[in-house]
N, C-alpha and C positions, 0 to 999 in steps of 0.2 A: 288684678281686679279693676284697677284702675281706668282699661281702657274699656271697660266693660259694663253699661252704663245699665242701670234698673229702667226697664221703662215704666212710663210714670202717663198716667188720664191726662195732664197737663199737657198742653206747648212745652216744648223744649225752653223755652223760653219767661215761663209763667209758673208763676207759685201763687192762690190766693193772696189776698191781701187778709183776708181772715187768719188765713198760718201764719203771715207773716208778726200779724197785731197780737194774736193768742200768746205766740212764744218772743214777743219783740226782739225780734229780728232787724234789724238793720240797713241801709239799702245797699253799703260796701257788704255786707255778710249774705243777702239775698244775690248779690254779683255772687260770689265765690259757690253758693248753693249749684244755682243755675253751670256754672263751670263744671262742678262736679258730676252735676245730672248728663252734660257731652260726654263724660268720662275721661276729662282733662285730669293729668297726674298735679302734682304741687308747684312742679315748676312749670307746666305748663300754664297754669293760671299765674305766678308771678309773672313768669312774662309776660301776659295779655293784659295782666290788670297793672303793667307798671309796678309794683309792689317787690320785696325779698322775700326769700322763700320762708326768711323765722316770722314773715308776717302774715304768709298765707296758713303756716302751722299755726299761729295763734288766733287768728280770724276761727281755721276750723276747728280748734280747741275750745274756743266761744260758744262758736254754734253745737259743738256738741254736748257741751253743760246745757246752752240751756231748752234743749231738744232733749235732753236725759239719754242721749247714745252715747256709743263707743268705737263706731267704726263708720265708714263709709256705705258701706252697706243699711247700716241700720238706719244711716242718716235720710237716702233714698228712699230704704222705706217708709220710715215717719210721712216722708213728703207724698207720696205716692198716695196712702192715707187719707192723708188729710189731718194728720196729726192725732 
């Protein structure tokens, strides 16, 4: 699933700032979002964002508490949304 990205009304690029303030989100956890919306895997994003991979799992272990998901999938959806 990974490489197989939701498309989302946004830019590839762009998540309101509204989603971002509702669920404070962060602007390392807003990078890692945006990664995941390319449909970049875990290590692909440690390596772009400089980062190890138990910190990319914990970044999305973050976002997905406090977006109330459990998966990637549902994570894109939330965003797609608009929360």
């Amino acid at each position: 699933f990974a490489r197989y990205p939701v498309s989302v009304p946004l830019g590839s690029d762009e998540i309101s700032a509204e989603f971002l303030s509702k669920y404070g989100i962060t602007e390392r956890e807003r990078e890692l979002i945006l990664k995941v919306m390319q449909g970049k895997s875990n290590a692909d994003i440690a390596r772009e964002l400089f980062i190890s991979l138990p910190t990319v799992k914990t970044h999305l272990h973050n976002i997905y508490q406090k977006l109330g998901v459990d998966s990637r999938y549902d994570l894109l959806a939330k965003v797609r949304s608009g929360g």
